[in-house]
C-alpha positions as CSV (number, residue, x, y, z in Angstrom):
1,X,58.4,102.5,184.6
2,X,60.2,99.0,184.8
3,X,56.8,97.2,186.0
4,X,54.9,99.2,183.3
5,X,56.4,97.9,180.9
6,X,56.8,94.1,182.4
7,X,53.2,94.4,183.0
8,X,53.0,95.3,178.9
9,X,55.3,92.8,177.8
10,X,53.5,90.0,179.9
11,X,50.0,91.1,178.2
12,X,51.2,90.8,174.9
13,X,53.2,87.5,175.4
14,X,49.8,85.9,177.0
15,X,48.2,87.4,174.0
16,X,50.0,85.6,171.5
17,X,49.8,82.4,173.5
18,X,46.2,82.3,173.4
19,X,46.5,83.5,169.8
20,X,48.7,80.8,169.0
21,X,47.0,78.5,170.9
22,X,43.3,79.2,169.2
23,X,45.1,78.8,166.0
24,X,46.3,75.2,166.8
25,X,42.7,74.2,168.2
26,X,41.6,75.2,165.1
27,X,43.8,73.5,162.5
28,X,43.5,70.1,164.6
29,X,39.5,71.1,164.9
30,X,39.4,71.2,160.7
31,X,41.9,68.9,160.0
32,X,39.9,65.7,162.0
33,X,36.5,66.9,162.6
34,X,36.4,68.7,158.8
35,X,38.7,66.6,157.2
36,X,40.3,69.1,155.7
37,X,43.9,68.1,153.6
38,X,45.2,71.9,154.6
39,X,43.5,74.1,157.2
40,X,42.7,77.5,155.9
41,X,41.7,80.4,158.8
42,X,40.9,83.8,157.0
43,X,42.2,82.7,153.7
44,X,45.6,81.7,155.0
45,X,47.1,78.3,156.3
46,X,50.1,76.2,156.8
47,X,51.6,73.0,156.2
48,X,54.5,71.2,156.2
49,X,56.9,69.6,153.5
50,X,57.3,66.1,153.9
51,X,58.9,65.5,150.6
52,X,62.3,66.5,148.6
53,X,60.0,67.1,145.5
54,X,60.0,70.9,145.5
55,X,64.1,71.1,146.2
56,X,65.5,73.6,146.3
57,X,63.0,75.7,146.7
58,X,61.2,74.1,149.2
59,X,62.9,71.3,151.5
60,X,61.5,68.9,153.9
61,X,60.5,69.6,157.2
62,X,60.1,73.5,156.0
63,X,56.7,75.1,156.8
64,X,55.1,76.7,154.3
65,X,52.5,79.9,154.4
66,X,49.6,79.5,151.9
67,X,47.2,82.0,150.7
68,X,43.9,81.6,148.7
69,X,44.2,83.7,145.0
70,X,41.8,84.5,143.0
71,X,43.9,83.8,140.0
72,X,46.8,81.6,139.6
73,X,49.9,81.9,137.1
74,X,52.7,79.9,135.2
75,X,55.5,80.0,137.8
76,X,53.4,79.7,141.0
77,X,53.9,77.5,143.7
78,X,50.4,76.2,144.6
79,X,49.3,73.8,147.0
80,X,46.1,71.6,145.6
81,X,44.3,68.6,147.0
82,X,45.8,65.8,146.1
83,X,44.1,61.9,146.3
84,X,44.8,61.3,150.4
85,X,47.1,64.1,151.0
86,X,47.7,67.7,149.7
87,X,50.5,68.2,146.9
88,X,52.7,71.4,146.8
89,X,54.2,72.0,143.5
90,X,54.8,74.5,140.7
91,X,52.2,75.4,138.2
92,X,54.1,74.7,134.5
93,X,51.1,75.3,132.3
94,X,47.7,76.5,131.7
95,X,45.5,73.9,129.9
96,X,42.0,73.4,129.4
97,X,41.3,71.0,132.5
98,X,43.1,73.5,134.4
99,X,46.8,73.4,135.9
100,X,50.0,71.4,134.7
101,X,52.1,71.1,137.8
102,X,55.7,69.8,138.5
103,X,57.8,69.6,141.5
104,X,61.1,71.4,141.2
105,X,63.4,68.2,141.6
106,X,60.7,65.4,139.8
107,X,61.5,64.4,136.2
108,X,57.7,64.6,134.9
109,X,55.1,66.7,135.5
110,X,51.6,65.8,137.5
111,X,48.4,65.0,135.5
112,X,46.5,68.7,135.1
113,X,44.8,70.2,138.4
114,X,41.3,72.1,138.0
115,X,41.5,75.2,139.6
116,X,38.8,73.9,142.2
117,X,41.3,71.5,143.9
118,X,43.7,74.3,144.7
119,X,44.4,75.2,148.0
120,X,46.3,78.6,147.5
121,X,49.6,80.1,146.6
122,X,52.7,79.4,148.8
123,X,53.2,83.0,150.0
124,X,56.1,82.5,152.5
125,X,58.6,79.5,153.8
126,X,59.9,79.1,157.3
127,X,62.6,76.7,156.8
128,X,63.0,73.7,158.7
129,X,60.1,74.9,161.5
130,X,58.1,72.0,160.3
131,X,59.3,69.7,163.7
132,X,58.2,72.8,166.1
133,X,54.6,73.1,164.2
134,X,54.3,69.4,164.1
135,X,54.8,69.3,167.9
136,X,52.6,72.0,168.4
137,X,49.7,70.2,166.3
138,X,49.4,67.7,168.5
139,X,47.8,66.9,171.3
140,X,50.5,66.5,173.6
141,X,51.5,69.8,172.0
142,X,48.8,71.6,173.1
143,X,49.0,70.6,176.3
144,X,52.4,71.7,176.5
145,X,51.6,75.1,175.2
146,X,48.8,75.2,177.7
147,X,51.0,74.2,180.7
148,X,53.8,76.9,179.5
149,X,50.8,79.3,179.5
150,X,49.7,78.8,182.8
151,X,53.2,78.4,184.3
152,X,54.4,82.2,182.8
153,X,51.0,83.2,184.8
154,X,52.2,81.8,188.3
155,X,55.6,82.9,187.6
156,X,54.4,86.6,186.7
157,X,52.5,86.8,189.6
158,X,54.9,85.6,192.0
159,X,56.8,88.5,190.1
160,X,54.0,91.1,190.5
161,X,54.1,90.9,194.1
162,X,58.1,91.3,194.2
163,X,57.5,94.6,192.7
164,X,54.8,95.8,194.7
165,X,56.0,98.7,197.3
């Protein structure tokens, strides 16, 4: 029973590797091939805070989870392309060019954002995971993860045959 479920728990921790590790390929793959300001796979994506301008609600070095809407409200937190970078503040008003949006801790709001430019809704915050995923973004990341991937194969095997009869 004991190498059953070893032999379960090592298939599903190799699964999530690779799925973590497809995921990673693909945000650097969109971010520098595509260009892309946010990288968006199956309407969701991630980024990470790198300003004090959403405080408290958001603080730097948090990761946040975004997801594409269909509609957007007064009171969201939306992420929207900004000029060179992508901007993640609160939506304040509805106007006729589109969105009025402030960050939580700035004194005046942003010029209005058409609906276009936004990314998505911030559905979820990971506080302070923003150093792990940047690590993992990178190349040397990636590399690392790859490594740890092929390392927990050797070791499992070297286990496998220390509980064969």
């Amino acid at each position: 029973m004991t190498a059953k479920v070893y032999k379960i728990g090592k298939f599903a921790f190799a699964a999530l590797l690779i799925i973590i590790l497809l995921l990673n390929l693909t945000t650097v793959y969109n971010t520098i091939v595509k260009k892309e300001q946010v990288s968006m796979v199956f309407g969701y994506g991630s980024a990470i805070i790198l300003s004090g301008s959403m405080e408290p609600a958001i603080s730097v070095d948090d990761v946040i989870i975004i997801a594409r809407q269909n509609s957007y409200n007064i009171g969201d937190i939306v992420t929207y392309k900004g000029n060179n970078r992508s901007v993640t503040h609160r939506i304040i008003d509805q106007v006729e060019a589109g969105f009025v949006t402030k960050g939580d801790a700035n004194n005046a709001p942003d010029n209005p954002v058409s609906e276009d430019r936004i990314i998505g809704k911030v559905v979820a915050r990971v506080p302070k995971a923003g150093k792990v995923l940047s690590f993992l973004q990178n190349p040397v990341g990636i590399i690392v993860l790859l490594g740890l991937l092929i390392t927990l194969d050797r070791i499992s095997v070297l286990i496998d045959k220390k509980l064969e009869p």
